[in-house]
N, C-alpha and C positions, 0 to 999 in steps of 0.2 A: 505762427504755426499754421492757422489756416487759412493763409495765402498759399504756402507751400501745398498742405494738401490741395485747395484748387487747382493751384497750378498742373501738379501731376496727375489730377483728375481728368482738365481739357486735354491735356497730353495723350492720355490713355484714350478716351473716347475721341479724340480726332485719327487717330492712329487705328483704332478700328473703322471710320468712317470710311479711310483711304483703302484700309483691306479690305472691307465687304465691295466698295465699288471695282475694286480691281476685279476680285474673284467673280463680278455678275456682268464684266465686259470679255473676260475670257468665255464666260459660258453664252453668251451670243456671238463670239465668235467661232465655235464649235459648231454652236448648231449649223451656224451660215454654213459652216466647212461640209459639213453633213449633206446639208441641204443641195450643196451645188454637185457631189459626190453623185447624189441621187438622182439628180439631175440628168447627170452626165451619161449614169447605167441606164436611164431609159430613154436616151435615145440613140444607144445602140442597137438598133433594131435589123430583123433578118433582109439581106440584099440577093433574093433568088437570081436576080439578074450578072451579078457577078461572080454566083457560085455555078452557075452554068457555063460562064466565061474560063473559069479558072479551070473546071471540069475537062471541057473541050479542049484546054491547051494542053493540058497533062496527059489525056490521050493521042493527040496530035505527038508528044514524045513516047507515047506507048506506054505508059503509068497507070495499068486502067486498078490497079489496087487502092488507089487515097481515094479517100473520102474526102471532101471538102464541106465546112460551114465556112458562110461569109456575112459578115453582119456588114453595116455601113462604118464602121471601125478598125476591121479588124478580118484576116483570113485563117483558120486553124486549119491546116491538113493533117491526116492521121491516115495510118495505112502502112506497105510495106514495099518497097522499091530496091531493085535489083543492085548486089555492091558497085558503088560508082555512080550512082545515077540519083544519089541526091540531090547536088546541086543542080544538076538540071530539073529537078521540082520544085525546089525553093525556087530560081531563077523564072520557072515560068507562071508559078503562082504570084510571085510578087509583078513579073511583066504583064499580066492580063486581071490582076488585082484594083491596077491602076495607083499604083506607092501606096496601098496601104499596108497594115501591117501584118505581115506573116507569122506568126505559130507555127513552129514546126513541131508535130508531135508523130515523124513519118519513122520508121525503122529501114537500116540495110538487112537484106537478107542476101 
């Protein structure tokens, strides 16, 4: 009889050994996730030089409504361009972006 209880004693406490290590490798893998996450958000940082770039070409097609931010990631336009004349905003903000990535947050009017 208490064989048996040892037995299902090592059982139960190896059995929790295995479940506390698992739960303390998921939660360093989280943080890491976090960690590279936070990373990532700062160094997208503002890129004046191709938010003057993109500016220029949207007026070059007579756009002069959008706004432009440009971080080193990423382009948002915002603003209001005449029906039909979207894609010609999109097209020249991602052509003088240099392939980054476009935000469109522009309306037709």
């Amino acid at each position: 009889m208490k064989i048996k209880f040892l037995a299902v004693f090592c059982l139960a406490v190896l059995s929790l050994m295995v479940g506390c290590k698992s739960a303390t490798n998921t939660n360093v893998n989280t943080t890491n996730a976090n960690m590279n996450t936070n990373a990532n958000m700062a160094m997208a940082v503002a890129d004046p030089a191709t938010e003057a770039a993109v500016k220029a070409a949207l007026a070059k097609k007579g756009l002069n409504d959008v706004t432009v931010q440009a971080t080193t990631t990423e382009i948002t336009i915002r603003g209001t361009v005449p029906k039909g004349k979207l894609g010609e905003a999109m097209m020249a903000a991602s052509e003088a972006g240099r392939n980054r990535k476009v935000t469109n947050q522009v309306t037709e009017k």
